[in-house]
C-alpha positions in Angstrom: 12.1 2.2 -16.2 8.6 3.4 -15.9 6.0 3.2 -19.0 4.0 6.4 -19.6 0.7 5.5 -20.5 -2.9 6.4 -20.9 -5.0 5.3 -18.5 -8.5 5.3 -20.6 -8.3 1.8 -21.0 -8.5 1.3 -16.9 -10.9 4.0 -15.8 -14.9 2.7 -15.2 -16.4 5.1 -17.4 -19.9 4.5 -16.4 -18.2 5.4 -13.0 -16.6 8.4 -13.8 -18.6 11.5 -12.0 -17.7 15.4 -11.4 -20.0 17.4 -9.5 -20.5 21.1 -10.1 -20.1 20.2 -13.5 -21.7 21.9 -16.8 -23.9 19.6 -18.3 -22.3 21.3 -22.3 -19.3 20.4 -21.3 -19.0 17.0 -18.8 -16.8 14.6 -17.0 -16.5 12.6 -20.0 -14.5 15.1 -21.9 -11.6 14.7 -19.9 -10.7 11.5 -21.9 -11.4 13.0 -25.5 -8.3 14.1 -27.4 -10.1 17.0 -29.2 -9.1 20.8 -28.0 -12.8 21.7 -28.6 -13.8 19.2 -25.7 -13.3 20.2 -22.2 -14.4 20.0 -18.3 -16.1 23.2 -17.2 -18.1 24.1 -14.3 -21.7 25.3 -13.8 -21.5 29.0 -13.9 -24.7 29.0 -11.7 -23.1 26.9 -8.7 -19.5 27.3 -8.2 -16.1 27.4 -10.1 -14.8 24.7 -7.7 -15.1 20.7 -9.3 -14.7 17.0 -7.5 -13.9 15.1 -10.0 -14.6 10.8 -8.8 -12.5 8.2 -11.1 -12.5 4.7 -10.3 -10.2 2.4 -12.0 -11.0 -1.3 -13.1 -7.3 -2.1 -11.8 -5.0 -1.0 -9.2 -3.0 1.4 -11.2 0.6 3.5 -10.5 0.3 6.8 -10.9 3.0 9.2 -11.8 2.0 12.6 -13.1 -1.0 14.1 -14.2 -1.7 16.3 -17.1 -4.1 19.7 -17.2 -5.2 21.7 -19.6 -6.7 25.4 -19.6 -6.2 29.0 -20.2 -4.8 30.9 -17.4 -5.7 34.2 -19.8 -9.4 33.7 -19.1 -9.2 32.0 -16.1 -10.7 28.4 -17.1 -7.3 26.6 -15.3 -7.4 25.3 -12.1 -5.4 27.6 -9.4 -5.4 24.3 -7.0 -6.0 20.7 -7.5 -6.2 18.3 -4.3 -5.9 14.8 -5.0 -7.6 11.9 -2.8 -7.5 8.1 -2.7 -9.8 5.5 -1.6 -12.8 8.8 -1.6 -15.7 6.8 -3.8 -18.3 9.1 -1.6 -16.6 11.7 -1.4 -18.8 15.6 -1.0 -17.0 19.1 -0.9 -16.9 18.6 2.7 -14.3 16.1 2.6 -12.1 17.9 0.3 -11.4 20.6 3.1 -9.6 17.2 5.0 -5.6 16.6 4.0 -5.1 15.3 1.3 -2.8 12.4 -0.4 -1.5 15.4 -2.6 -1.8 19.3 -3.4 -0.8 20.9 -6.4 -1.0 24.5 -6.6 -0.7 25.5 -10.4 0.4 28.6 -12.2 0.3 28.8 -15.9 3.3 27.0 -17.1 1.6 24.3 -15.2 -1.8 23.7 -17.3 -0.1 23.9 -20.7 -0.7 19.9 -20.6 3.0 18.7 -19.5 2.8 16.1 -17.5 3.0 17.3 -13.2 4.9 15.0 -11.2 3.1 12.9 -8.4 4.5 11.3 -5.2 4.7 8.3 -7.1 5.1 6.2 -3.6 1.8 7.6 -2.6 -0.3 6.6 -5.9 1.0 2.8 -6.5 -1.8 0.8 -6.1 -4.8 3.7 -7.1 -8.1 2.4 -7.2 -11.0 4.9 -6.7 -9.6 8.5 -6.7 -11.1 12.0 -5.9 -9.2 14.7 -7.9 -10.8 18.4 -6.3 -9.9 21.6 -8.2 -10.6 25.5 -7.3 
């Protein structure tokens, strides 16, 4: 049986980069456990963020969790997820990706959304890509 676990512990922190993102509210907020923290993008560029994680260890993944308001529009509609992308651009994101989530709001209450698990068993650097 599979262990559900934080991954904090494994992600390079000093690594971790999102662009498009508002400098009030960065990157780094993902792994806070406050509700006042959060990820937002810049108003002044686009709504769309590429978000780079690199872990210290191969890891498995098998869902993902995502929080926002789809009452004033702060969740993600979309969320592409990439391996082995450490350069990644938003030019690359329009290429096919490992996996596609498209969210409504049941989906970004933070309950866990189910990956291919097969497809993320030995994660290393990851691009996660929302709109």
């Amino acid at each position: 049986m599979a262990v559900v676990a934080s991954l904090d512990e494994f992600i390079e922190k000093g690594q971790l980069e999102c662009l498009n993102e508002d400098k009030a509210n960065p990157v780094a907020n993902v792994l806070d456990d406050s509700p006042e923290t959060f990820l937002s993008s810049d108003e002044n560029v686009d709504h769309q963020l590429l978000v780079k994680v690199q872990f210290r260890v191969p890891v498995k993944l098998q869902s993902l969790k995502i929080m926002g308001s789809a009452e004033d529009e702060t969740a993600p509609q979309s969320v592409k997820l990439f391996l082995d992308k450490v350069n990644m651009g938003f030019e690359d994101a329009e290429e096919e990706a490992v996996q596609e989530l498209q969210l409504s709001p049941e989906n970004v209450d933070g309950e866990p959304l189910p990956l291919r698990f097969v497809k993320f068993q030995n994660a290393l650097p990851s691009a996660i890509c929302s709109g």
